[in-house]
N, CA and C of each residue as an Amber inpcrd file, in Angstrom:
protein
   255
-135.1400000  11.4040000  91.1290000-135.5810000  10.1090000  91.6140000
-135.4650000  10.1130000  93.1190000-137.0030000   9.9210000  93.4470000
-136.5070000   9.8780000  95.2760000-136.5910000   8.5490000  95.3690000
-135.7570000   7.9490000  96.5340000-135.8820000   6.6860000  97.2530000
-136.1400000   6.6030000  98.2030000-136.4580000   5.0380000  99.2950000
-137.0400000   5.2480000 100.1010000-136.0290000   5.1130000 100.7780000
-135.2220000   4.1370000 100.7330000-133.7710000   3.9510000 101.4980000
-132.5480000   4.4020000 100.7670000-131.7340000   4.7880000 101.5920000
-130.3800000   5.1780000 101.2460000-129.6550000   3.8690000 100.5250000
-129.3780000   2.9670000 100.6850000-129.3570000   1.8280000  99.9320000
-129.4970000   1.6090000  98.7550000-128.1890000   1.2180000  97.6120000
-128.6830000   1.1140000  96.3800000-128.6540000  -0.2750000  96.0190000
-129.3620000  -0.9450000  95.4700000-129.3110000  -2.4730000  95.2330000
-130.1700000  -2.5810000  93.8790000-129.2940000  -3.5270000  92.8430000
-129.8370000  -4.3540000  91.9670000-130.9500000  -4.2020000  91.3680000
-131.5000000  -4.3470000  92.5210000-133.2130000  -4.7990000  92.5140000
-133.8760000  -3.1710000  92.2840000-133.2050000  -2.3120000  92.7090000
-133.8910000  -0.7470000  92.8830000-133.5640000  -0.2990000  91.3800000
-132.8270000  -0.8050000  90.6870000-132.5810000  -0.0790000  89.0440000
-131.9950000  -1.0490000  88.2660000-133.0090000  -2.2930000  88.1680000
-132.5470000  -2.7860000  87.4700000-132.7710000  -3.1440000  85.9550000
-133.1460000  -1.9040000  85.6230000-132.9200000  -1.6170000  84.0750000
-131.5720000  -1.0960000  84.1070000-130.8790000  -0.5640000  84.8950000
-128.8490000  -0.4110000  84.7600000-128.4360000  -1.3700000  84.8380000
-128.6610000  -2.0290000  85.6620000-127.6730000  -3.2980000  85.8860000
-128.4040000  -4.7850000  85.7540000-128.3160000  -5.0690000  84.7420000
-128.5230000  -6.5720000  84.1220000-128.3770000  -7.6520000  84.7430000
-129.1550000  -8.9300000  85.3170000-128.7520000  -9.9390000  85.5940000
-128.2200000 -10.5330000  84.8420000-126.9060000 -10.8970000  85.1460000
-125.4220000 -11.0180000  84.1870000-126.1480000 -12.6830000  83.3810000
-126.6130000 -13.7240000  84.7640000-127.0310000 -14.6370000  84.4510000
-127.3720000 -15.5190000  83.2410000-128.5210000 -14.3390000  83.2260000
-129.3650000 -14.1900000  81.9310000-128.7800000 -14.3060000  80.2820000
-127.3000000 -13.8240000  80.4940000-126.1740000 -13.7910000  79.2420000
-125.0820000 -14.7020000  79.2970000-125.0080000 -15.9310000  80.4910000
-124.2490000 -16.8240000  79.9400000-124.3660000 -17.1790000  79.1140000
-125.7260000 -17.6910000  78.4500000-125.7200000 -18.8570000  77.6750000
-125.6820000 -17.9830000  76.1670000-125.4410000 -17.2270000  75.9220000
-125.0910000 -16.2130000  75.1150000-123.6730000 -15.6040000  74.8700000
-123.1260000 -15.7990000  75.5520000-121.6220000 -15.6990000  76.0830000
-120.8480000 -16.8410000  75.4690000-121.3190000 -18.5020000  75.5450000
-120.8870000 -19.3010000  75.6750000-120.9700000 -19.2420000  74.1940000
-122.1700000 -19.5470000  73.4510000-122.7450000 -19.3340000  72.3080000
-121.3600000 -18.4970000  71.5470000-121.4450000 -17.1440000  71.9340000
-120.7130000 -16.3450000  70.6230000-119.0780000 -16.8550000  71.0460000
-118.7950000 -17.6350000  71.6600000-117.5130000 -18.0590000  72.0710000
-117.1530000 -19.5520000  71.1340000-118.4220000 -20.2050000  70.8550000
-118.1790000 -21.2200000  70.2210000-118.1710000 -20.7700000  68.6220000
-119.0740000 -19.3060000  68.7200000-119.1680000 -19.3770000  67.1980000
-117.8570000 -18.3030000  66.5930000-117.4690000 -17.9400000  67.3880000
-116.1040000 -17.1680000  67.2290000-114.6820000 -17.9130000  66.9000000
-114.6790000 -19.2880000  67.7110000-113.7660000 -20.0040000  67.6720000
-114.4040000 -21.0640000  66.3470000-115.6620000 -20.8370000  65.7710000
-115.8830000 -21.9000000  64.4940000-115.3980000 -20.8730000  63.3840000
-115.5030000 -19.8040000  63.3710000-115.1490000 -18.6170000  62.3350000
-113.5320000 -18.6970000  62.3180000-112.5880000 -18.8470000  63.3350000
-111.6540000 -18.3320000  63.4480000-111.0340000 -19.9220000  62.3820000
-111.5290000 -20.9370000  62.8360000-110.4650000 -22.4760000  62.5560000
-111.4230000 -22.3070000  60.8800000-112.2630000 -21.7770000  60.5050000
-112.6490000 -21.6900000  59.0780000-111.3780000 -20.7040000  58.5370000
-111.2530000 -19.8350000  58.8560000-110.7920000 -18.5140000  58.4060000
-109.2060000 -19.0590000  58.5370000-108.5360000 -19.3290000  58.8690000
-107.3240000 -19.7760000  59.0900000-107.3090000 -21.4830000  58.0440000
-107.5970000 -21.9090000  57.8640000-107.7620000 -23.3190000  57.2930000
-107.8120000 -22.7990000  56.5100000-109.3170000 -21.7090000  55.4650000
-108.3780000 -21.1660000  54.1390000-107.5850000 -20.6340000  53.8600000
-106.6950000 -19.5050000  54.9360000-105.5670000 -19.2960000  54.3250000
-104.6250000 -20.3400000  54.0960000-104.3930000 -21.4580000  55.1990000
-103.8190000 -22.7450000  55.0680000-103.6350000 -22.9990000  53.7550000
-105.0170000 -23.3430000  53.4640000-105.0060000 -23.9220000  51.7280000
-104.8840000 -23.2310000  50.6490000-105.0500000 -21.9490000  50.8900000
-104.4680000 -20.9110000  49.9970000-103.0190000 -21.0230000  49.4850000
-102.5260000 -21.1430000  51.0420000-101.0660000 -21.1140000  51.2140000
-100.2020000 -21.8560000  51.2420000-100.9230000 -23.2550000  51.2370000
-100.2400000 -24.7160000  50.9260000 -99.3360000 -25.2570000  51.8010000
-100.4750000 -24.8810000  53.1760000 -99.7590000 -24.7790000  54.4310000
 -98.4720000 -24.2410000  54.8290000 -98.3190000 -23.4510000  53.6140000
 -96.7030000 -22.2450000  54.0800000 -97.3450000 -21.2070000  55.3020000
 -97.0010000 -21.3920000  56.5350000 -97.3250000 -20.6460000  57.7840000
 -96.5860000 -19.1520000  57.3250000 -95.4150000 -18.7360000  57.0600000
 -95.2720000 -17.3510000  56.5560000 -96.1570000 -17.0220000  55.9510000
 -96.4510000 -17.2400000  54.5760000 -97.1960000 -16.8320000  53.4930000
 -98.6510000 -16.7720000  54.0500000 -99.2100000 -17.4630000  54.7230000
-100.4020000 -17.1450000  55.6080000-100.4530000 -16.0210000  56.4590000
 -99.4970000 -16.0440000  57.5360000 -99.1760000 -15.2920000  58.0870000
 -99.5700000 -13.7550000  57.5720000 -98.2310000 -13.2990000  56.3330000
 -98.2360000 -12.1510000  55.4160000-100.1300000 -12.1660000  55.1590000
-100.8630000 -12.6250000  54.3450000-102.0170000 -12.7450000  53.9160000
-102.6740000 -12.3390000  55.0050000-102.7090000 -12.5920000  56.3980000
-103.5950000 -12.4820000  57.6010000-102.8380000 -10.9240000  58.2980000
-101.9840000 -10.4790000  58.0720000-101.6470000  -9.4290000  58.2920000
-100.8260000  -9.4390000  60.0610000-100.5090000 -10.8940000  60.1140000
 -99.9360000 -11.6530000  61.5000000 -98.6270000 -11.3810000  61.2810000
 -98.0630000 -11.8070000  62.8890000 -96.2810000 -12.3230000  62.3900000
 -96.3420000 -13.7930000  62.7670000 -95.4610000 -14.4830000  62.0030000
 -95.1740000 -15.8270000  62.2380000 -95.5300000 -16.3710000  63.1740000
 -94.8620000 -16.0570000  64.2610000 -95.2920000 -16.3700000  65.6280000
 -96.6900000 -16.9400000  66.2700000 -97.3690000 -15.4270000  65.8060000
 -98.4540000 -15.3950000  66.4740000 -99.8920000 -16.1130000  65.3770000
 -98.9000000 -16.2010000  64.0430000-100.2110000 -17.5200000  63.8280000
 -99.7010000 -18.8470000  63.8100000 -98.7120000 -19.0730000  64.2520000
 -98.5700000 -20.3730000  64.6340000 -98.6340000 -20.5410000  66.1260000
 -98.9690000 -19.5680000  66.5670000 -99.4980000 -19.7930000  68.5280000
-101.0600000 -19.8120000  68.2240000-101.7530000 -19.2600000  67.8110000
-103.4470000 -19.3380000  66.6860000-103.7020000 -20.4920000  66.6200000
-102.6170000 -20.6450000  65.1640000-103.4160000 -22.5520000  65.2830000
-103.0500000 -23.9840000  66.1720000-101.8300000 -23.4150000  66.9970000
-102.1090000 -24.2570000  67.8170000-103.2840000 -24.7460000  69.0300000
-103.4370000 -23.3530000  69.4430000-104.3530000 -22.8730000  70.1610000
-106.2360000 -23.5970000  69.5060000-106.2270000 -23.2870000  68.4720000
-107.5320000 -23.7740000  67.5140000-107.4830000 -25.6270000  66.7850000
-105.7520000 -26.0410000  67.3020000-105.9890000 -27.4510000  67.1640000
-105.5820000 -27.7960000  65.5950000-105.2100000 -26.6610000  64.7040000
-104.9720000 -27.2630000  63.5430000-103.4110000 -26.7530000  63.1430000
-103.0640000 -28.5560000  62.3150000-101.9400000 -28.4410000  61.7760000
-101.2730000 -28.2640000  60.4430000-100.3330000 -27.1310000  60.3450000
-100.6410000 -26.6340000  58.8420000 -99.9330000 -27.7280000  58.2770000
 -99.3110000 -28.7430000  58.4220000 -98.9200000 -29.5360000  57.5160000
 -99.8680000 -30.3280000  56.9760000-100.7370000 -30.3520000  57.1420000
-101.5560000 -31.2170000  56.7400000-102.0360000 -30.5650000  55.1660000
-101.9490000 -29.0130000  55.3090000-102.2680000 -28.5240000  54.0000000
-101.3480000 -28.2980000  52.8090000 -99.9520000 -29.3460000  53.3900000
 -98.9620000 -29.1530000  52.4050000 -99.8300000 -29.9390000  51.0380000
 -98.9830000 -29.3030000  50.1130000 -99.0700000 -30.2240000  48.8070000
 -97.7120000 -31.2140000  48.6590000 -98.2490000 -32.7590000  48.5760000
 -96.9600000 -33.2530000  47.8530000 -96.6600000 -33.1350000  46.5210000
 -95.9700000 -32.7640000  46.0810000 -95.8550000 -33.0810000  44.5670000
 -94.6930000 -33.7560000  43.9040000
């Protein structure tokens, strides 16, 4: 590939380098639909689990901790999936 200037810019190959731009709104997109998968996916173990956060936990292959930093993070509270009986 000859060029005319020593200069490499954007504009000279830009089939390599992507206007990033162009993939916000795509970005934003798989961010909302990642975080709708994640509060589905966690809510059934919830109810699986009868809002026992261990027993979810074990099932999700988590430690305690870190799925109760999850659903805080995603806004849901496992008590809500207790059973009274």
């Amino acid at each position: 590939v000859t060029m005319k200037t020593k200069l490499i810019t954007r504009e000279s190959i830009p089939w390599v380098v992507p206007d990033a731009s162009k993939y916000e709104s795509e970005k934003s997109s798989f961010a909302a639909k990642k975080q709708d998968f994640e509060k589905e996916y966690y809510t059934g173990l919830l109810t699986k689990a009868c809002g026992n956060i261990a027993f979810a936990a074990r099932e999700a292959g988590l430690q305690r901790s870190n799925l109760s930093k999850k659903l805080k993070e995603l806004g849901i509270n496992a008590g809500e999936f207790k059973k009274n009986y």
